[in-house]
C-alpha positions, 0 to 999 in steps of 0.5 A: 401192035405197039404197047403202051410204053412204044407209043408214048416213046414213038410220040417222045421221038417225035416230040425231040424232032421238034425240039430240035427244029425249034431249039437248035435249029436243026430240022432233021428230016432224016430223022423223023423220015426214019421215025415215021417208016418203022416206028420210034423204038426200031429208029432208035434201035437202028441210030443206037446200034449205028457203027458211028455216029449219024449225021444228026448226032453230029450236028447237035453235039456242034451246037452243043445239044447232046440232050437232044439226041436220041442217045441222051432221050434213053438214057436220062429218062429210065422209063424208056429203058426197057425198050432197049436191050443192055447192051443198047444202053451200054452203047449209047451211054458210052456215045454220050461219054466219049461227045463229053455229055454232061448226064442229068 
């Protein structure tokens, strides 16, 4: 069962699924196919621990909207930050630094 703090991030990846859809015109099925099948904290432990970039990723770093990426959702918002193991921090702020996002 889900805690609190899972359900409202699950409902936080949804929400940038349609931020990006609507602000950077990048419909990530993917994405939210993945989001829908285990949840949104296990689709960001899966992209996050991803040996490179996915797709996504890539697409919005080409449209300059790095903050749209699951990535920058954990790292420039600490609630999300206990979900996720240090060293999954560590990963995807050093993803985030080597695109040259520009933390907030």
């Amino acid at each position: 069962m889900p805690t609190a703090l899972e359900k409202e991030f699950h409902a936080a990846m949804v929400n940038v699924y349609h931020r990006a859809k609507d602000e950077a015109d990048y419909p990530a099925i993917r994405f939210i196919q993945m989001v829908s099948e285990h949840g949104g904290c296990e689709a960001a432990k899966m992209l996050i621990n991803a040996d490179t970039p996915s797709d996504g990723y890539t697409e919005l770093w080409k449209r300059g909207r790095l903050d749209l990426t699951v990535e920058a959702l954990i790292i420039d918002d600490p609630r999300w930050q206990p979900l996720f193991e240090a060293e999954e921090l560590d990963r995807a702020r050093q993803r985030l630094i080597d695109y040259e996002y520009e933390f907030k």
